[in-house]
Jmol script that loads the backbone (N, CA, C; Angstrom):
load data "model"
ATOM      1  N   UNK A   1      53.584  35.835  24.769  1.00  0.00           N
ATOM      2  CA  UNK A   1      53.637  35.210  23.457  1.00  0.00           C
ATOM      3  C   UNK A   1      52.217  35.000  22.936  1.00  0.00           C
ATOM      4  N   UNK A   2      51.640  35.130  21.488  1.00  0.00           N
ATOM      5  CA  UNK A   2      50.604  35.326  20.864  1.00  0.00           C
ATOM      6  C   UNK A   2      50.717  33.656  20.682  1.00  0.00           C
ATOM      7  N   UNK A   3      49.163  33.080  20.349  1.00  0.00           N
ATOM      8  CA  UNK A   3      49.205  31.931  19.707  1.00  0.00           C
ATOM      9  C   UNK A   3      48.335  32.114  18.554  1.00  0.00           C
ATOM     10  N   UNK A   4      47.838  30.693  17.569  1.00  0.00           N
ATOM     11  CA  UNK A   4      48.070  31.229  16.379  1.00  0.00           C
ATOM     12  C   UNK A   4      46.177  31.691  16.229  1.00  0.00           C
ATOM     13  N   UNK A   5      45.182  31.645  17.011  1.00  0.00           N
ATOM     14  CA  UNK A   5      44.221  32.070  17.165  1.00  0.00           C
ATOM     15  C   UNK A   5      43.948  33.652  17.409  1.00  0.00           C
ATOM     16  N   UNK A   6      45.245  34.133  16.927  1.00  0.00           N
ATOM     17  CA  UNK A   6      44.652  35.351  17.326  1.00  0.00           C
ATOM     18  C   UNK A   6      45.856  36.019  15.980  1.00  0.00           C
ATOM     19  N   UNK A   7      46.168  35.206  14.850  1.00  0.00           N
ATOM     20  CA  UNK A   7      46.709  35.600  13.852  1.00  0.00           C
ATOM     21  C   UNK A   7      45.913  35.273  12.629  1.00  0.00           C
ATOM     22  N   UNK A   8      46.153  35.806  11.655  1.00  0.00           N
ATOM     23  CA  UNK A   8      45.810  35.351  10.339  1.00  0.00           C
ATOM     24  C   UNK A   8      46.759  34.881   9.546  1.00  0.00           C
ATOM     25  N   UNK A   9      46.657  34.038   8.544  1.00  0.00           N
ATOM     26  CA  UNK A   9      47.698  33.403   7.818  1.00  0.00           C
ATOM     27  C   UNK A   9      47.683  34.566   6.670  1.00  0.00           C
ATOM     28  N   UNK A  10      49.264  34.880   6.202  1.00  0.00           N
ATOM     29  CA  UNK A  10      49.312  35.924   4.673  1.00  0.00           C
ATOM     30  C   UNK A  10      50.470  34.795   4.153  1.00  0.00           C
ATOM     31  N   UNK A  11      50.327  34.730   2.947  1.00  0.00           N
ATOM     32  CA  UNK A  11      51.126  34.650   2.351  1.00  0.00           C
ATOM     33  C   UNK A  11      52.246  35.348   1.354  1.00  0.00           C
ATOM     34  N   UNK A  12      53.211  35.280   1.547  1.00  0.00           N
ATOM     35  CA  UNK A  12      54.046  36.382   1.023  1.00  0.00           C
ATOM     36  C   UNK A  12      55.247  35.986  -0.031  1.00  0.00           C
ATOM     37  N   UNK A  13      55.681  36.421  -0.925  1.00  0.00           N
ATOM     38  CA  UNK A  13      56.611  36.034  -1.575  1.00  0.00           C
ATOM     39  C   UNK A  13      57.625  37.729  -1.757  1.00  0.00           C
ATOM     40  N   UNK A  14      58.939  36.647  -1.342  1.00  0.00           N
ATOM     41  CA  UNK A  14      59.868  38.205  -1.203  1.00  0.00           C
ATOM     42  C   UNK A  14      61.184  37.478  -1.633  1.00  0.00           C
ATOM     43  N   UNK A  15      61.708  38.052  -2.328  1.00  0.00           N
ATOM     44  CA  UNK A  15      63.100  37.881  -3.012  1.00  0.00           C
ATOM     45  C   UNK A  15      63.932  37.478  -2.380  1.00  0.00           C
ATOM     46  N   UNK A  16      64.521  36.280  -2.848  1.00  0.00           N
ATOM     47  CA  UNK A  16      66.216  35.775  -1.799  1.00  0.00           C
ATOM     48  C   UNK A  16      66.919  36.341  -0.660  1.00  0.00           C
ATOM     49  N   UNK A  17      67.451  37.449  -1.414  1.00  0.00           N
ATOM     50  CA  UNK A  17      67.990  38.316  -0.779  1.00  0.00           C
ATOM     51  C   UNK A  17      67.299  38.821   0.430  1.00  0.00           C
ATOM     52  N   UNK A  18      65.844  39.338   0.280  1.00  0.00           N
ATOM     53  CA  UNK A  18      65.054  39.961   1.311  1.00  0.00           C
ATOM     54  C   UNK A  18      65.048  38.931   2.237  1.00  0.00           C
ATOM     55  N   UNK A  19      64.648  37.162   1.905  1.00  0.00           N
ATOM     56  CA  UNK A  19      64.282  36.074   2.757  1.00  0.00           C
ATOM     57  C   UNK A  19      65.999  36.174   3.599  1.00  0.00           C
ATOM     58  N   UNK A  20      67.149  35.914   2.908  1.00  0.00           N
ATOM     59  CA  UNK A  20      68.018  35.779   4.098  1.00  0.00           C
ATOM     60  C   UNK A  20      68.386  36.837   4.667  1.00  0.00           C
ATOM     61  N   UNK A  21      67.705  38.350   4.575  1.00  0.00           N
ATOM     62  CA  UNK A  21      68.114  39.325   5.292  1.00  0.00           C
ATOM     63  C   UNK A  21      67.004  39.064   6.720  1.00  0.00           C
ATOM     64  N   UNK A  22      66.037  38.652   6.459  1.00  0.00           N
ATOM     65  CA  UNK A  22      64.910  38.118   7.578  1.00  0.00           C
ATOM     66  C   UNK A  22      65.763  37.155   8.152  1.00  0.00           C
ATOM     67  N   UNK A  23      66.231  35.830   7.764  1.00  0.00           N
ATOM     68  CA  UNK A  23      66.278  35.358   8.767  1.00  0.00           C
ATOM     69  C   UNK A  23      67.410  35.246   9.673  1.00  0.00           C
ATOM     70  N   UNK A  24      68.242  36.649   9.079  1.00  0.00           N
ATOM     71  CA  UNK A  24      69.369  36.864   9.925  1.00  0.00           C
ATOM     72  C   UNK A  24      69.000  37.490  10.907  1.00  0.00           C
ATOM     73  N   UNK A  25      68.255  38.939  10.575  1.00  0.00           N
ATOM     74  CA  UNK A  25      67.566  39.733  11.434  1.00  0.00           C
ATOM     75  C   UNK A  25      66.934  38.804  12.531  1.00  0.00           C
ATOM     76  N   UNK A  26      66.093  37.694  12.268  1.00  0.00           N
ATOM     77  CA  UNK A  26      65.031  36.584  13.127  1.00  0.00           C
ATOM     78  C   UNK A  26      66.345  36.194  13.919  1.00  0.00           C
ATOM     79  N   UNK A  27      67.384  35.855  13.563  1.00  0.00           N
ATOM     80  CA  UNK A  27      68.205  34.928  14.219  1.00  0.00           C
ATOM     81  C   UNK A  27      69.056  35.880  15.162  1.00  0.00           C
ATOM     82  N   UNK A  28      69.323  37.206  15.295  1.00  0.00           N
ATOM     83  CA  UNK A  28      69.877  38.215  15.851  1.00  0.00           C
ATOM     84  C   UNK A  28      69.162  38.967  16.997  1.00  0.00           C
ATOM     85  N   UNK A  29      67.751  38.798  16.652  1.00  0.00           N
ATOM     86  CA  UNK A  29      66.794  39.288  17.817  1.00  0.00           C
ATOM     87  C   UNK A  29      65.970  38.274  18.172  1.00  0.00           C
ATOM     88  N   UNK A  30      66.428  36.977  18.081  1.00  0.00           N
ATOM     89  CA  UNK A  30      66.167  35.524  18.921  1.00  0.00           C
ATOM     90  C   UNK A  30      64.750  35.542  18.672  1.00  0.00           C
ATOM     91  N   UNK A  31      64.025  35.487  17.353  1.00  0.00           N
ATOM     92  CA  UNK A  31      62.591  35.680  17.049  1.00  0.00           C
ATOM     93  C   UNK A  31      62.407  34.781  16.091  1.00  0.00           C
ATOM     94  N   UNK A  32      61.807  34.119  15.947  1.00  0.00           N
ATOM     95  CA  UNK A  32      61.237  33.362  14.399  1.00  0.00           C
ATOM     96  C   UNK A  32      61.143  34.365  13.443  1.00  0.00           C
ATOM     97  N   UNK A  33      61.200  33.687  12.140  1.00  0.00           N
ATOM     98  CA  UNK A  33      61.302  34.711  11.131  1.00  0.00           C
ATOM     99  C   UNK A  33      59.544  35.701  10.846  1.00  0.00           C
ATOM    100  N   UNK A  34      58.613  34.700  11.443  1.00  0.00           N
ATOM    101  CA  UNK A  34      57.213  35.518  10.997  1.00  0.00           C
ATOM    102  C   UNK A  34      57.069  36.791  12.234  1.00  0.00           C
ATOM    103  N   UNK A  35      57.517  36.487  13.485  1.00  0.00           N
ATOM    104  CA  UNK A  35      57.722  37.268  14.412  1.00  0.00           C
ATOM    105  C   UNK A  35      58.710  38.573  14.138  1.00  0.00           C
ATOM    106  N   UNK A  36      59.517  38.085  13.539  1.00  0.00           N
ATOM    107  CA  UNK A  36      60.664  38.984  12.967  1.00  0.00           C
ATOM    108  C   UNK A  36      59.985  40.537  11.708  1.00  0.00           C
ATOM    109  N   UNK A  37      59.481  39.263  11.015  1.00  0.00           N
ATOM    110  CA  UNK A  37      58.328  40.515   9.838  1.00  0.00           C
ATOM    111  C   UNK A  37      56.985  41.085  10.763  1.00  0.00           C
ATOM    112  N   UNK A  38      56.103  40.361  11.829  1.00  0.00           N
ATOM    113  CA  UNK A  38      55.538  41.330  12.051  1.00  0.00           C
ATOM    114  C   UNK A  38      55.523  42.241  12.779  1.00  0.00           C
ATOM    115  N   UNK A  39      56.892  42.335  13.908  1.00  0.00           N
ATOM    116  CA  UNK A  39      57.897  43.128  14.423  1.00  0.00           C
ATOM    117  C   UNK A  39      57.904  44.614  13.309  1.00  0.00           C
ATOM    118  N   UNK A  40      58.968  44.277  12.357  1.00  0.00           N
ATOM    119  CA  UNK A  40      59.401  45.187  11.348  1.00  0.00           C
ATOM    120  C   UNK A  40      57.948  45.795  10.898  1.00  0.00           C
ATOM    121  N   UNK A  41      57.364  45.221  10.603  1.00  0.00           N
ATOM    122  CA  UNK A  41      56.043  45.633  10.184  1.00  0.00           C
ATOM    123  C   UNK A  41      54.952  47.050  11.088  1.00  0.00           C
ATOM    124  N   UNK A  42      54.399  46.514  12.218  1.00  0.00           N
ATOM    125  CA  UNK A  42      54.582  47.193  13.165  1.00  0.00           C
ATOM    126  C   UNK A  42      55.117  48.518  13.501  1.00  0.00           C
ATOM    127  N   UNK A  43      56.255  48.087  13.431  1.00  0.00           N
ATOM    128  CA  UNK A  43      57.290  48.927  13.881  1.00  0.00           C
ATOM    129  C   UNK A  43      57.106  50.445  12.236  1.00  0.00           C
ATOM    130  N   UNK A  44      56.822  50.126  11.183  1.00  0.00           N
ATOM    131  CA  UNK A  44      56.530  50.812  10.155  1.00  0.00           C
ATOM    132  C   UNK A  44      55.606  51.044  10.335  1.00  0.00           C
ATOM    133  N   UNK A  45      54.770  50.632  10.900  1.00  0.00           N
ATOM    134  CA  UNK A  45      53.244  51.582  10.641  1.00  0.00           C
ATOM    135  C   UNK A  45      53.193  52.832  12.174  1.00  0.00           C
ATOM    136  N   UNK A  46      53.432  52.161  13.100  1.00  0.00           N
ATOM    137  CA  UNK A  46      53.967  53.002  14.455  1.00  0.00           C
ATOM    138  C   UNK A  46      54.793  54.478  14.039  1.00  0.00           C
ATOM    139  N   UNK A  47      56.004  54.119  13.063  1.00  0.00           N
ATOM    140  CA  UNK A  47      56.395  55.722  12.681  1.00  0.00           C
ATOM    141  C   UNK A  47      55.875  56.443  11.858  1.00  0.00           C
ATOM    142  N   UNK A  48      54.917  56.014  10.987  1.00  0.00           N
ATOM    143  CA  UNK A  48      54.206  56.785  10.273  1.00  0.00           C
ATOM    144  C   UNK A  48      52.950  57.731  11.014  1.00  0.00           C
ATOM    145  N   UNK A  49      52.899  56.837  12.297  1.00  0.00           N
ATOM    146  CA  UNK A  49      51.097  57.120  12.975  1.00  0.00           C
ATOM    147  C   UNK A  49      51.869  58.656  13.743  1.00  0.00           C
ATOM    148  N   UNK A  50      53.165  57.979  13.914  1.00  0.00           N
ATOM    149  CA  UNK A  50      53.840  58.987  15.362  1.00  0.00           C
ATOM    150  C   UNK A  50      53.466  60.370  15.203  1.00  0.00           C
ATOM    151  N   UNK A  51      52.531  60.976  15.899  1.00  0.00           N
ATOM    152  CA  UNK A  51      52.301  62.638  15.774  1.00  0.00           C
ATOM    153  C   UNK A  51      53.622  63.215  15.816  1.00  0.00           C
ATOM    154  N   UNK A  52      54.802  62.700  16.724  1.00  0.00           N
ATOM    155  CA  UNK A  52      55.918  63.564  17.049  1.00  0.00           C
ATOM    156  C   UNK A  52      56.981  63.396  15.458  1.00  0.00           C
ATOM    157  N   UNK A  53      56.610  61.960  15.075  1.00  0.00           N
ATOM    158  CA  UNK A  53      57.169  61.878  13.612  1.00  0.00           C
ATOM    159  C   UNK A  53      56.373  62.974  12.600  1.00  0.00           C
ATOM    160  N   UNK A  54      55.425  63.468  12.481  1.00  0.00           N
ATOM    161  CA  UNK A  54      54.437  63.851  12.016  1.00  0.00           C
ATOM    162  C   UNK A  54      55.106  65.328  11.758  1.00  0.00           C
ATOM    163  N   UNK A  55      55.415  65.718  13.158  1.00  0.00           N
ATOM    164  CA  UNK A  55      55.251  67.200  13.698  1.00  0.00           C
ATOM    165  C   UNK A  55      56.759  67.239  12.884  1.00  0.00           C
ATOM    166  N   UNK A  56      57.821  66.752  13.283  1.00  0.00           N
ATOM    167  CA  UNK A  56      59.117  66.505  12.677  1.00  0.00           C
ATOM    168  C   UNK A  56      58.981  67.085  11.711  1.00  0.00           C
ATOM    169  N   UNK A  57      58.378  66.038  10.456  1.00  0.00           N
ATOM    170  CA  UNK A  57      58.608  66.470   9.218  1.00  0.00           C
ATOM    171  C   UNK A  57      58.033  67.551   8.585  1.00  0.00           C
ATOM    172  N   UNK A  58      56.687  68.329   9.193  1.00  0.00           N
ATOM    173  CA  UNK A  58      56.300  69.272   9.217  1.00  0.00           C
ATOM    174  C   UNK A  58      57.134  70.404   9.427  1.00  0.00           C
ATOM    175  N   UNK A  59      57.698  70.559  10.612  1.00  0.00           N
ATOM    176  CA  UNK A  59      58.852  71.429  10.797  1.00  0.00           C
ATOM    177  C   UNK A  59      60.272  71.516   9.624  1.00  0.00           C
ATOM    178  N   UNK A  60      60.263  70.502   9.221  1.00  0.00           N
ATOM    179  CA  UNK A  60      61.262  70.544   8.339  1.00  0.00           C
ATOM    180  C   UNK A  60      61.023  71.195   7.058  1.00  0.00           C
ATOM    181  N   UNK A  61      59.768  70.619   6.652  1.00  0.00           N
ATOM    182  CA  UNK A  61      59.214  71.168   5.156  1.00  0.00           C
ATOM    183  C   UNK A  61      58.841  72.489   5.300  1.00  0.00           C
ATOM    184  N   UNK A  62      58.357  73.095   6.530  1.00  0.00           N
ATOM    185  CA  UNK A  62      58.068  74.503   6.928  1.00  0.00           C
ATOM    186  C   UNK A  62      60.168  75.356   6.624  1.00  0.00           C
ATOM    187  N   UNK A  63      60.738  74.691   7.270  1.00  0.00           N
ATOM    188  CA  UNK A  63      62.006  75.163   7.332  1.00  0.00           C
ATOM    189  C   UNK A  63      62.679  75.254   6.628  1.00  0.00           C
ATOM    190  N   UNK A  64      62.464  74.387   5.269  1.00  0.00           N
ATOM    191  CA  UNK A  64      63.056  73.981   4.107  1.00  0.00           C
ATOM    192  C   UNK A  64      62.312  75.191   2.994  1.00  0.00           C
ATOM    193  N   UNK A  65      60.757  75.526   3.017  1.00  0.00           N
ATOM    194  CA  UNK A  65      60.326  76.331   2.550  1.00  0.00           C
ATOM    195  C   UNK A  65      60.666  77.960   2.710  1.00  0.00           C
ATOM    196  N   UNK A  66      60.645  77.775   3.641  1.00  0.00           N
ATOM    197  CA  UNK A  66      61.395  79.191   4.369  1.00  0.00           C
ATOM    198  C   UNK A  66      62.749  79.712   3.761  1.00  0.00           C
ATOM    199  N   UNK A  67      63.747  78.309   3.813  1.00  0.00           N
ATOM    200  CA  UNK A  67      64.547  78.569   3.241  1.00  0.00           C
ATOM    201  C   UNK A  67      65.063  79.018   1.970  1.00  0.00           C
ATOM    202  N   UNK A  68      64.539  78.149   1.132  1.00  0.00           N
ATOM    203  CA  UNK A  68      64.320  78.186  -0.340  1.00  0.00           C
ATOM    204  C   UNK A  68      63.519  79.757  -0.854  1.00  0.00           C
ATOM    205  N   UNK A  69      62.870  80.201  -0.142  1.00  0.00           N
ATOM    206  CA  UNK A  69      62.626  81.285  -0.731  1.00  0.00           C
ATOM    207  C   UNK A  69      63.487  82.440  -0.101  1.00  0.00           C
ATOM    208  N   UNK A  70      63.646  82.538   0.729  1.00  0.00           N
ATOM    209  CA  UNK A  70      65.273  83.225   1.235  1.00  0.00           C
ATOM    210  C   UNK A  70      65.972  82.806   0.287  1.00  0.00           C
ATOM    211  N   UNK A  71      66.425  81.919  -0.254  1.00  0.00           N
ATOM    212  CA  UNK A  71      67.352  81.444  -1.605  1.00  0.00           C
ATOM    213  C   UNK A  71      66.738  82.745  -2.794  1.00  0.00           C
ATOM    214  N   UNK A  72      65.830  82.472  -2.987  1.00  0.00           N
ATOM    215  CA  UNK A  72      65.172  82.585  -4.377  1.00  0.00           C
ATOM    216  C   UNK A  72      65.299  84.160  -4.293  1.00  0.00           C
ATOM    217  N   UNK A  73      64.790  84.748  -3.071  1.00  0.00           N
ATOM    218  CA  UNK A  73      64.685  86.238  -3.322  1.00  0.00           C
ATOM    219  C   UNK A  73      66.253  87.019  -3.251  1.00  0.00           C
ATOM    220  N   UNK A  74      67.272  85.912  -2.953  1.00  0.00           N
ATOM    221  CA  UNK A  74      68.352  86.589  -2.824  1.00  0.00           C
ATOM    222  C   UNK A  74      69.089  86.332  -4.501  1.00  0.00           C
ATOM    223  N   UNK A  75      68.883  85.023  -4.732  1.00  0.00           N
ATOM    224  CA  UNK A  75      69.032  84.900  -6.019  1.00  0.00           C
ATOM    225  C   UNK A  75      68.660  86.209  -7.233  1.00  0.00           C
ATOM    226  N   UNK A  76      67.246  86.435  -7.027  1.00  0.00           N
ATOM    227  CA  UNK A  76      66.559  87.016  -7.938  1.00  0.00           C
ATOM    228  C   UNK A  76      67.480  88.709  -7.572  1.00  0.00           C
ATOM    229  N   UNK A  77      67.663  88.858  -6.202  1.00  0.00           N
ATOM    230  CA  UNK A  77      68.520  90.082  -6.422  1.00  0.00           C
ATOM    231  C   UNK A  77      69.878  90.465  -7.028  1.00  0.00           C
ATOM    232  N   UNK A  78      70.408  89.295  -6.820  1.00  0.00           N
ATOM    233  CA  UNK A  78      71.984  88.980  -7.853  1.00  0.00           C
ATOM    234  C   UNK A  78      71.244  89.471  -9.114  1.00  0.00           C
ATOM    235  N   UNK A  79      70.666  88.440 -10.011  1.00  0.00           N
ATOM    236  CA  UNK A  79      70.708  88.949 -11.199  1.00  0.00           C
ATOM    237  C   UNK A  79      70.270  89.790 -11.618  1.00  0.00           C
ATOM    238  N   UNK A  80      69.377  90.784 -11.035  1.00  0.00           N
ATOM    239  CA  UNK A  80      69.255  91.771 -11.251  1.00  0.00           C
ATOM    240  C   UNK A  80      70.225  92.985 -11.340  1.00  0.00           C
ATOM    241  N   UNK A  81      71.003  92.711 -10.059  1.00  0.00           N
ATOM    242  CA  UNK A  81      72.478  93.481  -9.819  1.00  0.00           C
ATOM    243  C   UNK A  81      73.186  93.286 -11.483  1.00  0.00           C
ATOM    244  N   UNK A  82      73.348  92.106 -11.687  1.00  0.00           N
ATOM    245  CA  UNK A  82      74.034  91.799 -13.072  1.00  0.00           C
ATOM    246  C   UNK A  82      73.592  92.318 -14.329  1.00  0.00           C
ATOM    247  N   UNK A  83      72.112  92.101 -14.224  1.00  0.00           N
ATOM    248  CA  UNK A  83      71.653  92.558 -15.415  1.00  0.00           C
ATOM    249  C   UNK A  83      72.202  94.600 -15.514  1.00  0.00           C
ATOM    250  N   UNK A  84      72.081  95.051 -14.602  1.00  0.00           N
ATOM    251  CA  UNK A  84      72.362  96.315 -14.197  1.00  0.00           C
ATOM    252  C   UNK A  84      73.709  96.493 -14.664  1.00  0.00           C
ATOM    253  N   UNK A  85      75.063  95.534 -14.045  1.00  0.00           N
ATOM    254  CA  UNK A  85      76.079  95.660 -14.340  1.00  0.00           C
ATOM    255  C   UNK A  85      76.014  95.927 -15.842  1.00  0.00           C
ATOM    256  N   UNK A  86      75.984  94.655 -16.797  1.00  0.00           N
ATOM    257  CA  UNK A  86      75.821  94.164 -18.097  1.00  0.00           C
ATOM    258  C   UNK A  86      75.284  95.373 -18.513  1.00  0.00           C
ATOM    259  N   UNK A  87      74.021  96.624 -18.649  1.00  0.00           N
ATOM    260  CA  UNK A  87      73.571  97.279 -19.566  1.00  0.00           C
ATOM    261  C   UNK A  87      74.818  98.575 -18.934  1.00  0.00           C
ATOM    262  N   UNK A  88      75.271  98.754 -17.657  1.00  0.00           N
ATOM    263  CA  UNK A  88      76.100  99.592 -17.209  1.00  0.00           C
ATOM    264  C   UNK A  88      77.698  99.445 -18.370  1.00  0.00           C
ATOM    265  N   UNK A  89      78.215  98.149 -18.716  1.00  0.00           N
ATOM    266  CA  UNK A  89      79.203  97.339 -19.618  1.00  0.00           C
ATOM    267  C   UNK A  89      78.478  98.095 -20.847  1.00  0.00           C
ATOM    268  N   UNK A  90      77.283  97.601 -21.436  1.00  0.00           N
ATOM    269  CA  UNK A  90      77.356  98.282 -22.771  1.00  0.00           C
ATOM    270  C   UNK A  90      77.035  99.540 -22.816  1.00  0.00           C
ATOM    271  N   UNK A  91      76.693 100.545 -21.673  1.00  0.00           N
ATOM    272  CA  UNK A  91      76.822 101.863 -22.015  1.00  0.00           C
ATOM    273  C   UNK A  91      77.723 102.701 -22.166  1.00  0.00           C
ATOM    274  N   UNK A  92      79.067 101.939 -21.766  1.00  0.00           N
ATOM    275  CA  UNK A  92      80.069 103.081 -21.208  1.00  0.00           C
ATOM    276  C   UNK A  92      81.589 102.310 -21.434  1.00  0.00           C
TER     277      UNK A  92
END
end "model"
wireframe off; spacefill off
backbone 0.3
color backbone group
C-alpha cells in the first residue's frame, strides 16, 4: 500500500454519472474510489505503451489495407465489365 508522500493531490471534476460508476467499480474491487481511478488510469496508459498492443493494431491496419484494395481493384473491374456490357446494349 502507497502512502500519501509519494502521491500528488489532482483535483478532478467528473459528471454524476461517471462519480457513481467509480464508486461502484471502488466498491466491487474492494479499493477506495482514488485507488479505483488511479488503477483505471494506469491501466490506460499500460495499453497504449503495450508494443504487443502496438504490433496488433498495426497488423490490422496493414490487413485492412490490403484488403480494401483487393476491394477496389475488383470493384474497378466490375465496372468496367459493365461499362463494356452498356456500350455492347447500345450497339446491337
Amino acid at each position: 500500500m502507497s502512502n500519501q508522500t509519494d502521491h500528488t493531490i489532482v483535483r478532478l471534476r467528473v459528471p454524476p454519472e461517471l462519480k457513481q460508476k467509480i464508486e461502484e467499480s471502488a466498491e466491487k474491487n474492494n479499493r477506495s474510489q482514488s485507488a479505483e481511478m488511479v488503477a483505471r488510469l494506469e491501466e490506460s496508459f499500460k495499453e497504449s505503451d503495450d508494443p504487443k498492443t502496438l504490433e496488433s493494431l498495426a497488423k490490422i491496419v496493414k490487413e485492412t489495407t490490403e484488403e480494401t484494395t483487393r476491394l477496389h481493384k475488383e470493384l474497378v473491374k466490375i465496372i468496367e465489365q459493365q461499362k463494356i456490357e452498356i456500350e455492347n446494349l447500345k450497339q446491337g
